[in-house]
BAFI-3210 file (N, C-alpha, C; in Angstrom, 3 decimals, decimal comma, padded with zeros to 6 digits):
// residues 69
n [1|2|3|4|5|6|7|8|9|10|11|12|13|14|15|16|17|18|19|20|21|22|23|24|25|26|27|28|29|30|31|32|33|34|35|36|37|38|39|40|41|42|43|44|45|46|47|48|49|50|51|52|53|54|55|56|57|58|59|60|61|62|63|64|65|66|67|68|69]
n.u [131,263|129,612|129,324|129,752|132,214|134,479|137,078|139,137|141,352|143,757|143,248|145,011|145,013|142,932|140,535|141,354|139,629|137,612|136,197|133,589|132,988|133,123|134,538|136,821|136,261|137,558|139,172|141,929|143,437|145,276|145,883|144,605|143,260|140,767|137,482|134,392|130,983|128,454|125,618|122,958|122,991|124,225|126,812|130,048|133,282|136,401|139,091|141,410|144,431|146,778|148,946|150,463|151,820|154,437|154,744|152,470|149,262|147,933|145,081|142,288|139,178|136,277|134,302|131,541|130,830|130,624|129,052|129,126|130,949]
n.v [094,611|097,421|099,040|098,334|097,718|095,077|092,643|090,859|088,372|087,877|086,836|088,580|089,665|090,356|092,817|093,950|093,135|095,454|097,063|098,477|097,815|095,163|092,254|091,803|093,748|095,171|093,990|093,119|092,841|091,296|092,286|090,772|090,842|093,344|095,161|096,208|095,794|095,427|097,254|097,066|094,937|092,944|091,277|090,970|092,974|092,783|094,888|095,779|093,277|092,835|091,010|091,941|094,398|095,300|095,607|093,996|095,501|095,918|095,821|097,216|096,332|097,606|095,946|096,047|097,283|095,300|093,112|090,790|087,451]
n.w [109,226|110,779|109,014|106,806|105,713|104,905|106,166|106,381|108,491|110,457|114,051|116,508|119,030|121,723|123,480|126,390|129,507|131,341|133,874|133,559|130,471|130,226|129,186|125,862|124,593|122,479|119,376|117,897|114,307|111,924|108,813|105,604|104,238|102,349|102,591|100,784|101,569|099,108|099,435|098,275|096,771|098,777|098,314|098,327|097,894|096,951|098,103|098,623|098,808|101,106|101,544|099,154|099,908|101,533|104,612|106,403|108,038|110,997|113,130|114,695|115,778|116,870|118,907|119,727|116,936|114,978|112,902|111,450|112,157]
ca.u [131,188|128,195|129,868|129,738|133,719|134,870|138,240|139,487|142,423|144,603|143,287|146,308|144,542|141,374|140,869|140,974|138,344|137,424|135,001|132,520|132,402|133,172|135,889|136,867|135,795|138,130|140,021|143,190|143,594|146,636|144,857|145,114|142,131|139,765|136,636|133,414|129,595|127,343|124,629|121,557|123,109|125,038|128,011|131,331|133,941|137,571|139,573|143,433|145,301|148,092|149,914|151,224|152,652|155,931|154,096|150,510|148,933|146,891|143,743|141,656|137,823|135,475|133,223|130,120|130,801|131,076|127,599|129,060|132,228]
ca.v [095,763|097,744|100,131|097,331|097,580|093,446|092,462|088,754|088,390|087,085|087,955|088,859|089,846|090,793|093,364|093,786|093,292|096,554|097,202|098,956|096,913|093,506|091,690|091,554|095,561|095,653|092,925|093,507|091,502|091,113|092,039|089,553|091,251|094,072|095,234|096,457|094,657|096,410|098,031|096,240|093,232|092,413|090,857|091,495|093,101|092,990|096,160|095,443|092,137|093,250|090,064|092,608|095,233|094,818|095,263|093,918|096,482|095,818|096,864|097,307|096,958|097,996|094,382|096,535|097,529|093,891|092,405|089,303|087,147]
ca.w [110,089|110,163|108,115|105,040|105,082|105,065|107,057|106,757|109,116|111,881|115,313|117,167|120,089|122,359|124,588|128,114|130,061|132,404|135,213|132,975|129,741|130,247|128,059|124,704|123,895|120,950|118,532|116,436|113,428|111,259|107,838|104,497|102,146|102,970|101,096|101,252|101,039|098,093|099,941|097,801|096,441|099,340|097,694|098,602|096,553|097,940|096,968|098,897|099,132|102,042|101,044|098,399|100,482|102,552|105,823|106,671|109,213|112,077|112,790|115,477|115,906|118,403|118,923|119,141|115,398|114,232|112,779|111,412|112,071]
c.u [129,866|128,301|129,571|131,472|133,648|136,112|138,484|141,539|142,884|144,125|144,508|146,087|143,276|141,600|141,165|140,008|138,466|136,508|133,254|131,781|132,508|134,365|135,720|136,411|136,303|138,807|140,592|143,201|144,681|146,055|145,676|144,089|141,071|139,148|135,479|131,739|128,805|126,340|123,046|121,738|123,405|125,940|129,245|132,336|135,338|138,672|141,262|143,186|146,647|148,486|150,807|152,078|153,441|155,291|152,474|150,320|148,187|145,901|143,102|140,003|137,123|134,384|131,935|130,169|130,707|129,788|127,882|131,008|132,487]
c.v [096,495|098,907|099,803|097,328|095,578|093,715|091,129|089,169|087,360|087,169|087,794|088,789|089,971|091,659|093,304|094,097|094,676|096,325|097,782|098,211|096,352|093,633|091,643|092,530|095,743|093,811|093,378|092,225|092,262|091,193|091,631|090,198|092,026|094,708|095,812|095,628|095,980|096,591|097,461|095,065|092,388|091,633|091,595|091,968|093,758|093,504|095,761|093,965|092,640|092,492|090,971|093,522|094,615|094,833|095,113|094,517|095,666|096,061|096,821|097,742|096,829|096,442|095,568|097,343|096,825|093,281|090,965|088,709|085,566]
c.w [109,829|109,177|106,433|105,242|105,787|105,711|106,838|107,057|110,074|113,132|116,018|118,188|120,852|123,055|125,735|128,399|131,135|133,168|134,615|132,001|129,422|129,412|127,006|124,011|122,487|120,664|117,844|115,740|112,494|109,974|106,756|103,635|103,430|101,593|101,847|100,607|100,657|099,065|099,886|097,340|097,827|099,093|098,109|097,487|097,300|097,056|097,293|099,424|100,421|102,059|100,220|098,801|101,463|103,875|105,830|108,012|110,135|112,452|113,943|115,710|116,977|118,036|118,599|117,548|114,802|113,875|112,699|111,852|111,506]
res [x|x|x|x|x|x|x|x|x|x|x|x|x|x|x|x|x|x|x|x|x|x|x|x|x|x|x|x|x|x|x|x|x|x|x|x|x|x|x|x|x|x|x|x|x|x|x|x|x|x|x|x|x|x|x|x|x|x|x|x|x|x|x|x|x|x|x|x|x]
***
């Protein structure tokens, strides 16, 4: 994300496409490990497992926030 936060997931879904800005605006994913990338090393360092908790959440990101996938 361009935030640095990581995501490794499920995608569940895509958006809908609209009249304004095309298809696929957002993605939900079913999340399995989230984290964030060091700033100057760039290395990842993954803080929750949601395998561990009783429900794994959902999530929803805006595509134009997404650098890598």
């Amino acid at each position: 994300m361009s935030d640095r936060k990581v995501y490794i997931g499920v995608v569940t879904s895509t958006g809908e496409p609209n009249e304004t800005e095309g298809p696929d605006q957002e993605i939900n994913l079913l999340l399995m490990t989230s984290g964030y990338r060091d700033k100057d090393k760039l290395t990842v360092t993954f803080t929750t497992k949601y395998s561990e908790v009783k429900v794994q959440p959902v999530i929803t990101l805006k595509q134009d926030l997404i650098v890598s996938a």
